[in-house]
C-alpha positions, 0 to 999 in steps of 0.5 A: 722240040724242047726247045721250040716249046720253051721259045712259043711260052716265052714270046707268049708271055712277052705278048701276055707282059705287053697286054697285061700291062697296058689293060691294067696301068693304062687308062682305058680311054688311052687303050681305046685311042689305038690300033686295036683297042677300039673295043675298050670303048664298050667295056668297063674300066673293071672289065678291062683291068681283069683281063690285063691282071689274067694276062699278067698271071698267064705271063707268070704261068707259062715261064715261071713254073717250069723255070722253077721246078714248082708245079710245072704242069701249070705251063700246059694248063696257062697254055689251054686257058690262053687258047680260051682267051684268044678265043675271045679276042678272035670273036671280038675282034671279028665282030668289030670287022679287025680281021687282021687282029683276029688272024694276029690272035690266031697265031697266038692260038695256035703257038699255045696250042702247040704249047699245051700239046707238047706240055700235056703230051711227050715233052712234058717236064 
């Protein structure tokens, strides 16, 4: 099971890389030209440069704490403010009718989920 947890927080923090790098460096006009990133057309360029800085942080926050030994349980704790964020892009998402999107971050959900339990519960570090 062990690890299982450490696959779902590294393909978490690929997809938190991925994101967070696009929301932060690339131009919101590019972001809202893509599959996806329609939903950057209503939001401002600080908007969504904070949320591609908050999934940056959560890319750190689920791999590096543990891998270091410093302050492990911020591994569950980046896991249950991800369920939070995909809680939002699935509400996003669906308004604007991207029903495959909301079930791609469903997945990313539930894969965190799965993290903060067996973190928080009997895998912790």
């Amino acid at each position: 099971m062990n690890a299982v947890l450490w696959t779902a927080a590294a393909l978490l923090a690929l997809v938190a890389l991925a994101g967070g790098t696009s929301k932060t460096f690339v131009a919101r006009e590019r972001i809202a030209a893509v599959r996806g990133g329609g939903w950057t057309e209503h939001a401002g360029d600080g908007f969504v440069r904070t949320l591609g800085v908050l999934e940056l942080a959560a890319a750190v926050g689920l791999l590096l704490p543990a891998a270091l030994g410093i302050a492990p349980v911020l591994v569950p704790v980046t896991a249950v403010c991800w369920v939070a964020l995909m809680v939002g892009a699935m509400i996003t998402h669906g308004r604007r009718g991207e029903f495959a999107l909301v079930a791609l971050n469903f997945a990313y959900l539930a894969l965190a989920a799965l993290l903060a339990w067996g973190r928080f519960g009997p895998y912790g570090f």
